[in-house]
N, C-alpha and C positions, 0 to 999 in steps of 0.2 A: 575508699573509692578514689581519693585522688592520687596513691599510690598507682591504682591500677592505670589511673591516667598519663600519668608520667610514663609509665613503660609503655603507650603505646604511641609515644613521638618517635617520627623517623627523620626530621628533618625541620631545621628555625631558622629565620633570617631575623633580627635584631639592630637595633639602632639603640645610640645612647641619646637621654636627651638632655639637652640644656649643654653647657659650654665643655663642661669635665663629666657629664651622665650624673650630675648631681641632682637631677630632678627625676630619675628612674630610665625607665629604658621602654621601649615600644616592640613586642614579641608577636612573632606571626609563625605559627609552628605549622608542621602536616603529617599524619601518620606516615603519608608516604616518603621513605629513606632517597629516594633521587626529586622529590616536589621543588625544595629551594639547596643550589647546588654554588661551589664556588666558581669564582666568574660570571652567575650572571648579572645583570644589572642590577643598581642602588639606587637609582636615581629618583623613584617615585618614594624606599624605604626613605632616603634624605631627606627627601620634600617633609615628607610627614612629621618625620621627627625631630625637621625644624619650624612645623607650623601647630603642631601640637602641644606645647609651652604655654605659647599664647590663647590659645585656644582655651587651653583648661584654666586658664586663669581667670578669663572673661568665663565662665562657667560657673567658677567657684565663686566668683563674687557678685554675682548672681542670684545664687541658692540661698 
């Protein structure tokens, strides 16, 4: 099944996270091939996956 998933992405916009992407990376995919395109904005992907770090850490030490 998740083969078949993979083929049916048409388009990702990604962020790394943490200083060098050493804490993973934040994936926002779409079937659709024109959904996330080069050029458009990063600003809100930035945001995210500079506030997502912290975020999961207060999370985890939590659980």
């Amino acid at each position: 099944p998740q083969a078949k998933q993979i083929g049916q992405i048409g388009s990702v916009a990604l962020s790394m996270l943490g200083d060098d992407g050493e804490l993973g990376m934040v994936i926002f995919s779409s079937r659709d091939t024109q959904h996330y395109q080069q050029g458009m904005g990063t600003v809100m992907l930035n945001q995210l996956a500079r506030m997502l770090p912290e975020l999961l850490e207060r999370w985890i030490e939590r659980a």
